[in-house]
Backbone as a printed PyTorch tensor [residue, N CA C, xyz], in Angstrom:
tensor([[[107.7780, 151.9180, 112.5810],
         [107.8850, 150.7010, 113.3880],
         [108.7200, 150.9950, 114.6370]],

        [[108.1710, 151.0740, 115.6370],
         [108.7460, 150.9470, 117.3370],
         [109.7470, 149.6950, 117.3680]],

        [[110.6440, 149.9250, 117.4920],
         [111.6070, 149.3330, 117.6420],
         [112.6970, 148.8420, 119.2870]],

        [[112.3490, 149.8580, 119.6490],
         [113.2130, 150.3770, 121.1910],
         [112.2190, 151.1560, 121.7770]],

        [[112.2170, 150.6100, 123.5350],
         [111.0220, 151.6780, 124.0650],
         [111.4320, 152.1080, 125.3430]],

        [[111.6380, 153.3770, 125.9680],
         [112.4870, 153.4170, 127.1970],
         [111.4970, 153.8760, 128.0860]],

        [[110.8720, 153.0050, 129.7320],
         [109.8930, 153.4590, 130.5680],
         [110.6080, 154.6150, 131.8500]],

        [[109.9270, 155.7850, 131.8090],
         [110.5190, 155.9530, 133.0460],
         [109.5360, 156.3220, 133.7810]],

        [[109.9760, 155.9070, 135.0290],
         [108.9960, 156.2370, 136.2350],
         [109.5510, 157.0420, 137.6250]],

        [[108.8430, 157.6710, 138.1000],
         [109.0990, 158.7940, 139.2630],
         [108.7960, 158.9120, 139.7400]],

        [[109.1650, 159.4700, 141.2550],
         [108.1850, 160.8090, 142.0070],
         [108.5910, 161.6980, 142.7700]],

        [[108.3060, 161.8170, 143.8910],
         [108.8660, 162.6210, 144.9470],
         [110.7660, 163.2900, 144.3320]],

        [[110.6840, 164.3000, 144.0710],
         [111.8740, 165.0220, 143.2510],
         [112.0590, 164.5190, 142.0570]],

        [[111.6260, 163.4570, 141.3730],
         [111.9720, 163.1410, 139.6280],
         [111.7330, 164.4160, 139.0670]],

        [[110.7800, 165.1750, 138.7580],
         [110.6490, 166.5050, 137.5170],
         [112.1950, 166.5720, 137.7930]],

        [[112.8220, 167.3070, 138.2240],
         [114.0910, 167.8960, 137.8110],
         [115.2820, 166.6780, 137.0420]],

        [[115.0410, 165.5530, 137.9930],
         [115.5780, 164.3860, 137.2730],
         [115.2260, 164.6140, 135.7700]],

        [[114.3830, 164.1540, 135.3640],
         [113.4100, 163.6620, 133.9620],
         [114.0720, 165.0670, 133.0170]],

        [[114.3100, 165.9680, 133.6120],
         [114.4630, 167.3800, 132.8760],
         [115.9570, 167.3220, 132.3250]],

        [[116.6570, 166.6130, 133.3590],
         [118.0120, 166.6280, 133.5200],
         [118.4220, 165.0950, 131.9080]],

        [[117.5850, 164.3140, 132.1880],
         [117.5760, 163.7520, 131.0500],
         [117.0920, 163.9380, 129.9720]],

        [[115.9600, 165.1550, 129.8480],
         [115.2830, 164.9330, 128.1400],
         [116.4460, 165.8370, 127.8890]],

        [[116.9050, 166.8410, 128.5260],
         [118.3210, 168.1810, 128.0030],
         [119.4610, 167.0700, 127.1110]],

        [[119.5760, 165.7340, 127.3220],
         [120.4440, 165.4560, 126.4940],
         [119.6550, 164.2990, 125.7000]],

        [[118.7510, 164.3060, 125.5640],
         [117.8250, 162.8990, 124.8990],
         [118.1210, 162.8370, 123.5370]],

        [[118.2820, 162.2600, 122.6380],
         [118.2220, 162.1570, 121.1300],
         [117.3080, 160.5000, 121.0840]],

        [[116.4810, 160.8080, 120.6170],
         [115.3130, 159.7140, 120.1360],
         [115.2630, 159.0710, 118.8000]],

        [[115.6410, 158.3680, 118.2010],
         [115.6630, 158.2300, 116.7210],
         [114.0460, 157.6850, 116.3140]],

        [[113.7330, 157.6410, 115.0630],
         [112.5460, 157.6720, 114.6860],
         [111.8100, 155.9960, 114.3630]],

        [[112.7670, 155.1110, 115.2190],
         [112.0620, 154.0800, 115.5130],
         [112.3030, 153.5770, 117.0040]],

        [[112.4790, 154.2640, 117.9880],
         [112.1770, 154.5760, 119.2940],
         [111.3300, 155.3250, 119.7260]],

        [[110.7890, 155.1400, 121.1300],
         [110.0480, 156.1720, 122.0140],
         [110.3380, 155.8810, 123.1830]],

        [[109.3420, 156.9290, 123.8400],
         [110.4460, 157.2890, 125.7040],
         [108.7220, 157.3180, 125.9100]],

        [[108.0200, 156.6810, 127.0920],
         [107.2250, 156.3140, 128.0060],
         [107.3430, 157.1040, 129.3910]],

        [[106.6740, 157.7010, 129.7260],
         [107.2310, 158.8890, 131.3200],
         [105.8560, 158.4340, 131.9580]],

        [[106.2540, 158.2360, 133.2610],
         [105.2950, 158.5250, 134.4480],
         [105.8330, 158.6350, 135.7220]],

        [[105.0000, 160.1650, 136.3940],
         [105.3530, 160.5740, 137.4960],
         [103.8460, 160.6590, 138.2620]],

        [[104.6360, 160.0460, 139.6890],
         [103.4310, 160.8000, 140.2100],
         [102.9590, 162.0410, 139.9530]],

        [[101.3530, 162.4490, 140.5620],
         [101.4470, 164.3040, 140.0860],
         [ 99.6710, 164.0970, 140.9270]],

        [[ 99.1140, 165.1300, 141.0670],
         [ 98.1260, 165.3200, 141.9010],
         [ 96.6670, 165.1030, 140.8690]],

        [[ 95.8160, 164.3580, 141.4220],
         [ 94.8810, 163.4690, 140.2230],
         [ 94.0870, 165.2200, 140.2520]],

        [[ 94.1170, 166.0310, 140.8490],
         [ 93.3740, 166.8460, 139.7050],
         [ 94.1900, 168.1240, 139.3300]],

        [[ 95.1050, 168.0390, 138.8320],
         [ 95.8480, 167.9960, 137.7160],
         [ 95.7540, 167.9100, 136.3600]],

        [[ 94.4930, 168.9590, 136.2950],
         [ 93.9920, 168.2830, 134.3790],
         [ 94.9200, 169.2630, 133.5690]],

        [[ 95.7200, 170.1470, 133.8720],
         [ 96.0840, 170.8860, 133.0420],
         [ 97.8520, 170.5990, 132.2270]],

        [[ 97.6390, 170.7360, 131.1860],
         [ 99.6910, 170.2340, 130.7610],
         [100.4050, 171.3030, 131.3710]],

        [[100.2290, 171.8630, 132.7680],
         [101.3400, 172.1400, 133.3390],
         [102.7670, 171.2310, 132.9250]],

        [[102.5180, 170.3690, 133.5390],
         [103.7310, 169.3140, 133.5440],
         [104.3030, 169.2990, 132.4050]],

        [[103.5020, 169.0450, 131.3000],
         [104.1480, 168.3400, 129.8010],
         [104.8640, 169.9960, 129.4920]],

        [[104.6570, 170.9080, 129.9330],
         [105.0650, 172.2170, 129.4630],
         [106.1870, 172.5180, 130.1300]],

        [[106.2200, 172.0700, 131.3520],
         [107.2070, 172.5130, 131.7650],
         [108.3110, 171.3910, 131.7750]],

        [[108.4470, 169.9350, 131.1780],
         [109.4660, 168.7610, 130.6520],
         [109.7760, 169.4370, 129.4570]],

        [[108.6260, 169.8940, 128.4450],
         [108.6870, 170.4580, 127.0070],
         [109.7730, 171.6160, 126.9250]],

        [[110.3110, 172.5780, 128.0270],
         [111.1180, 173.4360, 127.8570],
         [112.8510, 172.1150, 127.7920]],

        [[112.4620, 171.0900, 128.0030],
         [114.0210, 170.4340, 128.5290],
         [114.3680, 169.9790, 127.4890]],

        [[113.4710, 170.0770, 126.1410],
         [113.7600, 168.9040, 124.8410],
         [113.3140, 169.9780, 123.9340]],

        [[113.5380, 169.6510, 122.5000],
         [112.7020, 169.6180, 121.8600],
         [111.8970, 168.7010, 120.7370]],

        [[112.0930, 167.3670, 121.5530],
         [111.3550, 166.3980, 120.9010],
         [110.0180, 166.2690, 121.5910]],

        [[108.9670, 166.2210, 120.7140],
         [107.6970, 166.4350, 121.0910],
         [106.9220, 164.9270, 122.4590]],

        [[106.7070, 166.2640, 122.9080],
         [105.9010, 165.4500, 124.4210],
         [104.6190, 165.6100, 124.2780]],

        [[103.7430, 164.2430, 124.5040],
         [102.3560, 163.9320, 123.9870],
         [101.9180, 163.6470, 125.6040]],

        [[100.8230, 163.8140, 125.9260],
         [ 99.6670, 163.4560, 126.9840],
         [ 98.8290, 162.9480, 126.1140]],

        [[ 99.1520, 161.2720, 125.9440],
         [ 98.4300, 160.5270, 124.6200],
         [ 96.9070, 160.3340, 124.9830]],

        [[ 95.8570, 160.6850, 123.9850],
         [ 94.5610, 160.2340, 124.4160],
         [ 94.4860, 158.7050, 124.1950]],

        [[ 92.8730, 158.5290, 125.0670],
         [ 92.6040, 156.9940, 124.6080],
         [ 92.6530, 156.2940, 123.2340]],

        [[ 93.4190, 155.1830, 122.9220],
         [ 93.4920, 154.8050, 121.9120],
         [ 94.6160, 155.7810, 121.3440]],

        [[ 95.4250, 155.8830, 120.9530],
         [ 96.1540, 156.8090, 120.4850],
         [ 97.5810, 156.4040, 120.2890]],

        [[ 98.1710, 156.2570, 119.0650],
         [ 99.0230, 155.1520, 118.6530],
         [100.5230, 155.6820, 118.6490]],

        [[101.4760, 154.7640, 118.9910],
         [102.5680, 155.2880, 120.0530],
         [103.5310, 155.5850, 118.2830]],

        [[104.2410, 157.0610, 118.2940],
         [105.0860, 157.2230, 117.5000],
         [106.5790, 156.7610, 118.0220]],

        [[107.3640, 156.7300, 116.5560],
         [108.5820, 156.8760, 117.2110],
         [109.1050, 158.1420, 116.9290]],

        [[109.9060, 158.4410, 117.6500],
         [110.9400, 159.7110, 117.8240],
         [109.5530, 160.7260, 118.8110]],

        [[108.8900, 160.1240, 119.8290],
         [108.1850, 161.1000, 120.6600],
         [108.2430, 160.6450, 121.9560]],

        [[108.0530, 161.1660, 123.0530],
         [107.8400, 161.0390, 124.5020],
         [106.2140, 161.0870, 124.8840]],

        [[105.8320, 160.2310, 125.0170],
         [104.5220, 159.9800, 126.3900],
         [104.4890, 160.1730, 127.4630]],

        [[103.9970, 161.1290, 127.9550],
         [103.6560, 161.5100, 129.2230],
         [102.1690, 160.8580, 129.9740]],

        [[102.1040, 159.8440, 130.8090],
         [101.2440, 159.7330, 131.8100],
         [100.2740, 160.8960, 132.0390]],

        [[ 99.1110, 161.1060, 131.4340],
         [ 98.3260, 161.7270, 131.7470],
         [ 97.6200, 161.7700, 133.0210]],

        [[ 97.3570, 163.0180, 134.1020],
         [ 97.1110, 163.1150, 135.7560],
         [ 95.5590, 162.0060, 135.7540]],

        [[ 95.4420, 161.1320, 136.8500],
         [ 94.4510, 160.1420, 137.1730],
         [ 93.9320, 159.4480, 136.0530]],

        [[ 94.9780, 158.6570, 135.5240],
         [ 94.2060, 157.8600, 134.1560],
         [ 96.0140, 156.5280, 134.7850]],

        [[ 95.9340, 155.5390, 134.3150],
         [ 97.1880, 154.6300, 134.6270],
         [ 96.9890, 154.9370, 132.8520]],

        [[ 98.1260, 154.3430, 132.6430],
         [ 98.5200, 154.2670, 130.9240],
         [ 98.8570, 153.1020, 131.0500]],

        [[ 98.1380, 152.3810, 129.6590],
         [ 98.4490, 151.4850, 129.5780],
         [ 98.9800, 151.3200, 128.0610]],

        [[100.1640, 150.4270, 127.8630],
         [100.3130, 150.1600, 125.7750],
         [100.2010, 148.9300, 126.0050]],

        [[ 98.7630, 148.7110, 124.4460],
         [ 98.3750, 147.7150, 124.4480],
         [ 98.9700, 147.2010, 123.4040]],

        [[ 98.4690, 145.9170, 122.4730],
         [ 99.5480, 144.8740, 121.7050],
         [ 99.4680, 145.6990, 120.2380]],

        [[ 98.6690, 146.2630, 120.0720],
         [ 98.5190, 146.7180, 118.5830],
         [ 99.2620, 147.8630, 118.7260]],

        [[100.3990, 148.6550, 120.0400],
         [101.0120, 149.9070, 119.6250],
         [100.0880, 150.6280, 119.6270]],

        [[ 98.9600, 150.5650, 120.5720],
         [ 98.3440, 151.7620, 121.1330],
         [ 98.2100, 152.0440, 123.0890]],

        [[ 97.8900, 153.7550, 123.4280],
         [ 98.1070, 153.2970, 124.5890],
         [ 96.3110, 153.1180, 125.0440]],

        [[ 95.6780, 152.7910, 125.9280],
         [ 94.6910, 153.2390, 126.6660],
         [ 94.7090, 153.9720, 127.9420]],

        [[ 93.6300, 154.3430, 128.3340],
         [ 94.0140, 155.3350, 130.1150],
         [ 92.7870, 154.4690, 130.4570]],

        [[ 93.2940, 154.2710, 131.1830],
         [ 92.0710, 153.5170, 132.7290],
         [ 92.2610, 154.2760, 133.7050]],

        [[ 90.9750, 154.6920, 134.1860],
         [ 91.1430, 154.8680, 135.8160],
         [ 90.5020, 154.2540, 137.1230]],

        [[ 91.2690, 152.7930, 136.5850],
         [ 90.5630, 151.9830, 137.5050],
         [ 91.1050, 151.8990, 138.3680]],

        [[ 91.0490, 151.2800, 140.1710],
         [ 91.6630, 151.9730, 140.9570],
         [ 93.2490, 152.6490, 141.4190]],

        [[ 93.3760, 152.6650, 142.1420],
         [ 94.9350, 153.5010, 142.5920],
         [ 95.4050, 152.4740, 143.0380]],

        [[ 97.0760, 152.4330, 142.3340],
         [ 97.8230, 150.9920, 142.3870],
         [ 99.1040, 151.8370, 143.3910]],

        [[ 99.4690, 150.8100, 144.3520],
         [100.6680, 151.8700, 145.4330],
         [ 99.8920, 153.1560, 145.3690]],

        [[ 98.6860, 153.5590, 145.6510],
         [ 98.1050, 155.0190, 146.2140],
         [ 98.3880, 156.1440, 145.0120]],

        [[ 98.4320, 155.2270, 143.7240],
         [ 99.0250, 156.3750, 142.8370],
         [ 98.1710, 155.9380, 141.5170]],

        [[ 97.4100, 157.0530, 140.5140],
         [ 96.9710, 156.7980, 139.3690],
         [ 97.3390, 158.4000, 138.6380]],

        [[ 98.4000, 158.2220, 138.0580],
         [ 98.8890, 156.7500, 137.1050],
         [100.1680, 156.3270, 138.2810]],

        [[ 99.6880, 154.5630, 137.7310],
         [100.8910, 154.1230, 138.4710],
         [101.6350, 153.8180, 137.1920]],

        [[103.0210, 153.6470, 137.8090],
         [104.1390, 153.5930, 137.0890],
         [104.1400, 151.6070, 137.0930]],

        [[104.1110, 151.0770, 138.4130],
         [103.4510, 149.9670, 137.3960],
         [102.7640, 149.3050, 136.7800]],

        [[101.9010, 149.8750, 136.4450],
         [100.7530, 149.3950, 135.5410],
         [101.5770, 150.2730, 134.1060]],

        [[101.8200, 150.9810, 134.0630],
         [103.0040, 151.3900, 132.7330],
         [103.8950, 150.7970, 132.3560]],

        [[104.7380, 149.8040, 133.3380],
         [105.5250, 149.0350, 133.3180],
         [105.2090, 147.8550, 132.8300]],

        [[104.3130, 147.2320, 133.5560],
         [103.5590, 145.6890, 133.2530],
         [103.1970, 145.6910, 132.1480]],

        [[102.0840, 147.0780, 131.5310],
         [101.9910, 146.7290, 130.3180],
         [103.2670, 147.1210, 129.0590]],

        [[103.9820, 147.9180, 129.3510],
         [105.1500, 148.0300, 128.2120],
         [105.8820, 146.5630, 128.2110]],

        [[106.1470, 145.7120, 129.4250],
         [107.2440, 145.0030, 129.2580],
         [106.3760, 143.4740, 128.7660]],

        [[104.7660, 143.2290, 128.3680],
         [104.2040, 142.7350, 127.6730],
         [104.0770, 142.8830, 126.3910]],

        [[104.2620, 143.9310, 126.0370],
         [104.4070, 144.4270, 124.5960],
         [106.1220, 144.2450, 123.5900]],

        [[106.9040, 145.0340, 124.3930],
         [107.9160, 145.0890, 123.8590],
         [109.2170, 143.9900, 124.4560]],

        [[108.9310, 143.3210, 125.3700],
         [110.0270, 142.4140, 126.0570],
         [111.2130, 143.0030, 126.0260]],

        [[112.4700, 142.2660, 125.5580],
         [113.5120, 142.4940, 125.2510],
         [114.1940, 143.7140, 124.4320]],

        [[113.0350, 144.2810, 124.0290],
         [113.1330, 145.6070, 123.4030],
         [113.0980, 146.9270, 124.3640]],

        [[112.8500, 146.6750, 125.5880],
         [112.8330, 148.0250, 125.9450],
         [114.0260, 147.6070, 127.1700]],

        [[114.0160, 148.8030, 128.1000],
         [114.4920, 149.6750, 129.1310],
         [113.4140, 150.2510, 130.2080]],

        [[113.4320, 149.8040, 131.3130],
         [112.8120, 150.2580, 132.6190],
         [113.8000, 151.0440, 133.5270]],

        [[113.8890, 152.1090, 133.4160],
         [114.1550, 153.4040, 134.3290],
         [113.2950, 153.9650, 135.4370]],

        [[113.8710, 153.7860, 137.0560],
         [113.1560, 153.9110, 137.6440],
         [114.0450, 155.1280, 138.9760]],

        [[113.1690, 156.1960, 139.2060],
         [113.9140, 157.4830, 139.7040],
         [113.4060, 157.5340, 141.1950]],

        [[114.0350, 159.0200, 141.5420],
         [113.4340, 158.9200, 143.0870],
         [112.2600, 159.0420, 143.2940]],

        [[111.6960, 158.4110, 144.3950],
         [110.5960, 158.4920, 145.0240],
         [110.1610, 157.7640, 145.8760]],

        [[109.2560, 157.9450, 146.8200],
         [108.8660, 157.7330, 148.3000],
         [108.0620, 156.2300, 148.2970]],

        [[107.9420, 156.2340, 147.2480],
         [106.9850, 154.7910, 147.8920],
         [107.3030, 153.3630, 146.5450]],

        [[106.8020, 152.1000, 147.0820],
         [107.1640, 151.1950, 145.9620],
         [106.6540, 150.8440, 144.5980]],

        [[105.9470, 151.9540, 144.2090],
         [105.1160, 151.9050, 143.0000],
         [106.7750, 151.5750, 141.9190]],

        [[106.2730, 150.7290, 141.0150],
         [107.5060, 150.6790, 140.0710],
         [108.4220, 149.7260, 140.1250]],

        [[108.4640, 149.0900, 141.4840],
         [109.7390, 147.9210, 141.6890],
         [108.7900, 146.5090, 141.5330]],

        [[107.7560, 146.5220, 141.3850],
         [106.9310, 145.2780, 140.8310],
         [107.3590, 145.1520, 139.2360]],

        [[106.8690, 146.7800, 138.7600],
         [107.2900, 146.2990, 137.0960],
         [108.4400, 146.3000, 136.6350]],

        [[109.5150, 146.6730, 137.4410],
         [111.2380, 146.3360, 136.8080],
         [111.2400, 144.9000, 136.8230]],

        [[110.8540, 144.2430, 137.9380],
         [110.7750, 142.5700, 138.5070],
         [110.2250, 142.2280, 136.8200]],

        [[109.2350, 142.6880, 136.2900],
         [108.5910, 142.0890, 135.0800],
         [109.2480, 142.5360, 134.1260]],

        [[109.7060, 143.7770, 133.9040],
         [110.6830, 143.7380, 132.7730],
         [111.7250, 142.9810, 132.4610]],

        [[112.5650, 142.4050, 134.1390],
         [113.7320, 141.7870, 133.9570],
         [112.9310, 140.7450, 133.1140]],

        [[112.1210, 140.1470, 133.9470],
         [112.0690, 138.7930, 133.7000],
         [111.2120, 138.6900, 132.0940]],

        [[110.5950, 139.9470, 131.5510],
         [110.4370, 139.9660, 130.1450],
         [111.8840, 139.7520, 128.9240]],

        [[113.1070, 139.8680, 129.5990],
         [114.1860, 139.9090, 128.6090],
         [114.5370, 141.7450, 128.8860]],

        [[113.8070, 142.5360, 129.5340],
         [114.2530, 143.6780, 129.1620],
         [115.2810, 143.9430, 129.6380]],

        [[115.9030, 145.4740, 129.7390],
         [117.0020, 146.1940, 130.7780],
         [116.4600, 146.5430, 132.2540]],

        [[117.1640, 147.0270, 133.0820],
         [116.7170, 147.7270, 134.3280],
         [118.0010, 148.7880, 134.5160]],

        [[117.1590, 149.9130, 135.1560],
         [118.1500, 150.7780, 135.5780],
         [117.3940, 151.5920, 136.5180]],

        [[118.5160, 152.3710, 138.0650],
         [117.8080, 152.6220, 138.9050],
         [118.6760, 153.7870, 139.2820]],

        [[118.1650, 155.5210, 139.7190],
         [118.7550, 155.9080, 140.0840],
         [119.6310, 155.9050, 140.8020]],

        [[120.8660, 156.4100, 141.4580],
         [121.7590, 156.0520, 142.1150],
         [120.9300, 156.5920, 143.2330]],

        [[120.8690, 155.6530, 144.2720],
         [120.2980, 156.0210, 145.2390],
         [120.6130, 157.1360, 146.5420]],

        [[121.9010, 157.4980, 146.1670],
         [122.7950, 158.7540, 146.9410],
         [122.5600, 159.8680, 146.0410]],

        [[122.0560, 159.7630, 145.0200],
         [121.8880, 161.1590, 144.2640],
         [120.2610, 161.3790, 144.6910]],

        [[119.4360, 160.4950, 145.0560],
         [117.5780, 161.0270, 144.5490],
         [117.6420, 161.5440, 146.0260]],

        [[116.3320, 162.5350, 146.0370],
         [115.3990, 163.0420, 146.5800],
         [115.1770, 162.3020, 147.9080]],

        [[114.6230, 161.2990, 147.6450],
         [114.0190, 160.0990, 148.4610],
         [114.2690, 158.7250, 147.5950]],

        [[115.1270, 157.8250, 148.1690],
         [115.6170, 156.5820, 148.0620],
         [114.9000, 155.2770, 147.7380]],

        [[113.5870, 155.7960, 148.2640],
         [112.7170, 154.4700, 148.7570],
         [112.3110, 154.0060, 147.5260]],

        [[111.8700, 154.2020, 145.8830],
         [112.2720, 153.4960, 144.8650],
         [112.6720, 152.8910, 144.5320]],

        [[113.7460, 153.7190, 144.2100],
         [115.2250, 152.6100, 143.2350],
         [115.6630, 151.5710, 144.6090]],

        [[115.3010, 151.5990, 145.6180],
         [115.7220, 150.7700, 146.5500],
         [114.8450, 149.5450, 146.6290]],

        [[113.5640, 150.1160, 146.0530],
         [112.5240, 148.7320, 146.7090],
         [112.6690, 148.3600, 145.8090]],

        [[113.1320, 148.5950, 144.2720],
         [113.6420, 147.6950, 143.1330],
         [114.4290, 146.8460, 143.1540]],

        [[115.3610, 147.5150, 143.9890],
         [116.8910, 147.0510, 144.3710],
         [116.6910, 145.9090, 144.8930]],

        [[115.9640, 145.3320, 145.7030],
         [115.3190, 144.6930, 146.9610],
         [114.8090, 143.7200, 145.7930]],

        [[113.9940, 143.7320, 145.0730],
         [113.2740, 142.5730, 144.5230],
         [113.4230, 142.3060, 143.5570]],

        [[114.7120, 142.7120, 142.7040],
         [114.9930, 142.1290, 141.5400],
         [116.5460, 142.7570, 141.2240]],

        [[117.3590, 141.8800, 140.1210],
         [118.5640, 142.2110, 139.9230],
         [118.9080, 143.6120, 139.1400]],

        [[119.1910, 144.5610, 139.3080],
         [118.8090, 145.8710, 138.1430],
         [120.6910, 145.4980, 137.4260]],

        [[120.2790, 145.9360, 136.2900],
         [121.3350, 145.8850, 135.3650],
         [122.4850, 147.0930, 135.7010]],

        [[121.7590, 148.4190, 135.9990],
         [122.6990, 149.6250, 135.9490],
         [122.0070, 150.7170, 137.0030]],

        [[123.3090, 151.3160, 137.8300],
         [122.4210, 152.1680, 138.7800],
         [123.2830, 153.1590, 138.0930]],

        [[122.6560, 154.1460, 137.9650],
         [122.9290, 155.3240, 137.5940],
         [122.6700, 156.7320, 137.7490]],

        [[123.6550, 157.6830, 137.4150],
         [123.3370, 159.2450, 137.9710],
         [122.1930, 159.9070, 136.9090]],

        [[121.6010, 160.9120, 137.1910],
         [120.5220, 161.0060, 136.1240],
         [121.4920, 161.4800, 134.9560]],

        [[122.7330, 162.4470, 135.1140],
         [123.6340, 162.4990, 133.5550],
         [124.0640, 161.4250, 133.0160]],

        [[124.4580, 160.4370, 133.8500],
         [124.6780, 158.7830, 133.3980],
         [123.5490, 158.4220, 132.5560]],

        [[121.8090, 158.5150, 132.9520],
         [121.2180, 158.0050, 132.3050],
         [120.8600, 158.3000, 130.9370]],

        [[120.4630, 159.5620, 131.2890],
         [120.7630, 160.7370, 129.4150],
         [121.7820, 159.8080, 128.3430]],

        [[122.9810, 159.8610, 128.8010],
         [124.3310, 159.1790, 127.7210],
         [123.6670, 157.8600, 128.0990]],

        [[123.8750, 156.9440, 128.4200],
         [123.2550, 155.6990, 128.5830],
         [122.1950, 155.6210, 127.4770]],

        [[121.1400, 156.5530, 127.3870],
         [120.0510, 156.2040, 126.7080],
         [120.4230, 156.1980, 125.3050]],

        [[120.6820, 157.6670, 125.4820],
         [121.5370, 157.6850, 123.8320],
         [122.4460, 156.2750, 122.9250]],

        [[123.0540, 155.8760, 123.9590],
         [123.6010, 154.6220, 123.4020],
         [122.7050, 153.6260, 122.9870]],

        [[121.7050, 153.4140, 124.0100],
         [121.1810, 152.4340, 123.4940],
         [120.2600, 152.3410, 122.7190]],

        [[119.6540, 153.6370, 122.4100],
         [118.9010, 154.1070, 121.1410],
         [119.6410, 153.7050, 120.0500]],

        [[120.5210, 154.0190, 119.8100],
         [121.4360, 153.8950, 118.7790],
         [122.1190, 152.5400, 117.9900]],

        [[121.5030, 151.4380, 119.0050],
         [122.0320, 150.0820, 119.0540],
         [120.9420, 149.3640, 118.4290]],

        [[120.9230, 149.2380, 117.4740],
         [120.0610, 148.6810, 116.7500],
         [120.0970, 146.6280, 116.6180]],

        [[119.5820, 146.1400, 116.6350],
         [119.4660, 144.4060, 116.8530],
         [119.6280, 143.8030, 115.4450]],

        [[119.8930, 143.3290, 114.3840],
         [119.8480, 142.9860, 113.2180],
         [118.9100, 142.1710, 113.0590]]])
């Protein structure tokens, strides 16, 4: 039973971010971690998941269609498909068009996690160049969830965690080692 669900979304410089957080991740086995980065739609190969996979060793999935979300694993956004988790705790891939110039978008990952899990999850949103992602923090808040946004003096490119910043209240801005310990905690915080 999924219990806790943490989204993160990226681009422009996140890999090293995302890396910098699975190195301290601990996932317990009624949680999961949700990832999407931009990445180039032909891109069919798990480059990517192979090279996050050296930062953990909790198993990283490029979930197929239909394909039912564990806990204690990481989902990776598979290249030109949006991910979506639907109500039964499965995800689907659509590749219906490009949302902010990006498939997968990070919010269409967002919109649908923070329909599913409300108040149960965490929206993490990292550097990158354009506003894909600050629509679905807006919906997480307002699902009951968390928000958290890179510190915008640490990323790559600002224009993210900023256009989040801009359209909704974020709970916690944080360094990507901030977010690692952060997560951990709140994995650990169980609701009675």
């Amino acid at each position: 039973m999924i219990r806790k669900v943490a989204v993160i979304g990226g681009s422009a410089g996140s890999i090293k971010v995302v890396k910098a957080i699975l190195e301290q991740l601990v996932i317990p086995p009624h949680s999961a971690v949700m990832v999407c980065l931009h990445r180039l739609q032909t891109d069919t190969s798990s480059g990517l998941r192979d090279v996050l996979q050296y930062s953990t060793t909790i198993p990283i999935v490029e979930p197929q269609d239909r394909e039912a979300i564990q806990g204690g694993h990481i989902y990776l956004a598979p290249a030109n498909y949006h991910l979506v988790v639907e109500l039964d705790l499965c995800f689907t891939l659509s590749s219906s068009p490009l949302v902010q110039y990006s498939r997968p978008s990070i919010d269409v990952l967002f919109l649908s996690a923070s329909e599913v899990f409300q108040e149960n999850m965490v929206g993490i949103l990292l550097t990158g160049a354009n506003k894909d992602g600050a629509f679905g923090m807006k919906l997480i808040r307002e699902s009951g969830g968390l928000t958290i946004v890179q510190e915008p003096s640490e990323c790559f490119i600002d224009t993210m965690p900023r256009a989040a910043m801009h359209l909704t209240a974020i709970d916690h801005i944080l360094t990507s080692k901030e977010i690692g310990n952060w997560l951990n905690s709140y994995f650990q915080e169980i609701k009675p």
